[in-house]
C-alpha positions, 0 to 999 in steps of 0.5 A, spaced: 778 176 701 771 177 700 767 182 705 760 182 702 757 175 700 754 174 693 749 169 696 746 173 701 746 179 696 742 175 692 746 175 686 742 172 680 744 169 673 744 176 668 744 182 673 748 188 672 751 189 678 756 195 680 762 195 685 763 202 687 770 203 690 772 195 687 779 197 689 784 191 686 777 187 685 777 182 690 768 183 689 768 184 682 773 177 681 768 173 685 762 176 681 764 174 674 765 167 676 756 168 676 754 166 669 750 172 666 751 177 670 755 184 668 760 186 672 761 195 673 767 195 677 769 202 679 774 206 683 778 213 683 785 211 683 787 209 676 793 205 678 789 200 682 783 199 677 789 197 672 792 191 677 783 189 677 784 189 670 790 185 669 787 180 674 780 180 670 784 179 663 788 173 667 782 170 669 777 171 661 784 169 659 785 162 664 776 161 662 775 163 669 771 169 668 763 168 666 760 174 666 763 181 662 766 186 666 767 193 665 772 197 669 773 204 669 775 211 674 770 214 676 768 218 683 762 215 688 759 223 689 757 223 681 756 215 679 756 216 672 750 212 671 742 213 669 737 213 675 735 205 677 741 202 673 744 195 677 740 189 680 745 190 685 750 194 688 756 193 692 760 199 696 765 195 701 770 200 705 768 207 701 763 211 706 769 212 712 773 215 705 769 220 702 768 227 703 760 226 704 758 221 706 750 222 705 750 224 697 754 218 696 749 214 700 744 217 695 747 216 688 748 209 691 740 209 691 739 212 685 743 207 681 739 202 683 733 199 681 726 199 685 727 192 688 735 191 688 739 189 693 745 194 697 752 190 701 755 196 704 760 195 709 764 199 714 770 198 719 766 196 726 765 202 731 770 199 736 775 197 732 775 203 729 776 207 736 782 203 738 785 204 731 785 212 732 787 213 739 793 208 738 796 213 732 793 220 730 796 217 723 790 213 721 784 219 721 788 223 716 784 226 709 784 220 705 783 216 710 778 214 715 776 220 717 770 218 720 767 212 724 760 209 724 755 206 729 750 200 726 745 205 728 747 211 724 749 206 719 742 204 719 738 210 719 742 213 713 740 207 709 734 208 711 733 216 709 733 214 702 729 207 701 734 202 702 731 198 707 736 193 711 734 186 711 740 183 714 748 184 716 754 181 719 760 182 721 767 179 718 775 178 718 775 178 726 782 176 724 784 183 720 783 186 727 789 185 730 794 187 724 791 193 724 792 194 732 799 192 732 800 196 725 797 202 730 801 200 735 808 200 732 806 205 727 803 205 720 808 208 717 813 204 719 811 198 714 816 194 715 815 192 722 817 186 724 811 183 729 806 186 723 810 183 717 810 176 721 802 176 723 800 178 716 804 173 712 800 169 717 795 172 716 796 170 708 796 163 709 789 163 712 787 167 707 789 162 702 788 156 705 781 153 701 778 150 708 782 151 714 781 150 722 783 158 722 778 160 718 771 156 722 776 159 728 775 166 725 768 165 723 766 164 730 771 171 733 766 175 726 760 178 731 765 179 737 772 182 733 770 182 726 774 189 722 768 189 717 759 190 718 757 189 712 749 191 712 745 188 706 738 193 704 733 193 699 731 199 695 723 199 696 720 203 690 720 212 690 724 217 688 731 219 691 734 225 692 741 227 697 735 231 701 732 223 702 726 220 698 721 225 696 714 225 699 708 221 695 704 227 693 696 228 697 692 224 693 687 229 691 693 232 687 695 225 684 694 222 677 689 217 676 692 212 670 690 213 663 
């Protein structure tokens, strides 16, 4: 399940491209299959960077893999990185987790280069509301503990230089899983009407071209669990405070 596409990422041959909070690696499978790219996955839970790593030595060991990758623990409030590293950075399901929001959005644009392109996604306002009216068990630490609007989305992008050039919303079809998880309780994993839909809901998923999946396409903008913001970064210094000011031009240095 892809939430951030490639192409509109503008991914191209020999970037270096960083997956924050990659998870099992569903961004960072796709982004080796790019001839030339290097490939950062990331997360701060080692057990699932250990099921990512198995699956990208699977696929380099099936000659499925075109680009070398890197997987390591790390926490997405300090990324590990110099100012203006990667071409492009991928950050799908993280901000609605974390404890600040905003210095994660700052390291995210420090890392990237002047020119380079952001895929954000979060859980859709709407969905969100619903989800956490229906069991108090979702919004606990550790989970989504809060809930963006586009707007907000936007403006917080915008306060360190990552101009937003496109969006979209996604997996319509994952939105009533949650609901009925929700419904009949999250720790009750093993109910049956939930367990039934995702079995379904795998099947669709794993179907290459499917009547399901242009059905779903066409519910993304009114149901979609996802909005994936796209933005590039415009050139200037960028802090936690926002991007600095360019200073008055009497103070500034002419080139030598």
């Amino acid at each position: 399940m892809i939430t951030v596409n490639p192409k509109l990422l503008d991914v191209r041959p020999g970037d270096i491209i960083l997956d924050v909070g990659c998870g099992e690696g569903r961004h960072a499978w796709t982004l080796t299959e790019y001839s030339g790219c290097q490939v950062f996955a990331m997360d701060m839970d080692r057990e699932v960077l250990l099921k990512n790593l198995f699956m990208l030595k699977t696929m380099a060991n099936k000659g499925e893999t075109n680009s070398p990758y890197l997987v390591l623990q790390a926490d997405a409030l300090h990324l590990p990185f110099p100012d203006a590293t990667f071409d492009r950075v991928i950050c799908s399901e993280v901000l609605e987790h974390v404890d600040d929001e905003v210095q994660a959005t700052a390291e995210l644009a420090r890392v990237l280069k002047p020119g380079g392109t952001l895929g954000l996604s979060v859980p859709t306002w709407l969905t969100e509301v619903v989800y956490w009216k229906l069991d108090k068990n979702y919004s606990h630490p550790g989970g989504h503990i809060r809930i963006f609007t586009e707007k907000q989305l936007k403006k917080l992008l915008q306060k360190f230089n990552l101009r937003v050039y496109n969006y979209d919303k996604r997996h319509a079809f994952h939105s009533p899983y949650w609901f009925l998880r929700c419904l009949f309780r999250l720790h009750r994993e093993n109910s049956l009407i939930p367990s039934l839909y995702f079995r379904w809901l795998n099947w669709v998923e794993s179907a290459p071209r499917s009547f399901f999946k242009h059905l779903e396409r066409r519910l993304d903008p009114f149901l979609g669990k996802s909005l994936v913001l796209y933005a590039q970064k415009v050139s200037g210094p960028v802090t936690a405070a926002g991007v600095a000011p360019a200073a008055p031009k009497h103070q500034q240095k002419k080139a030598l």
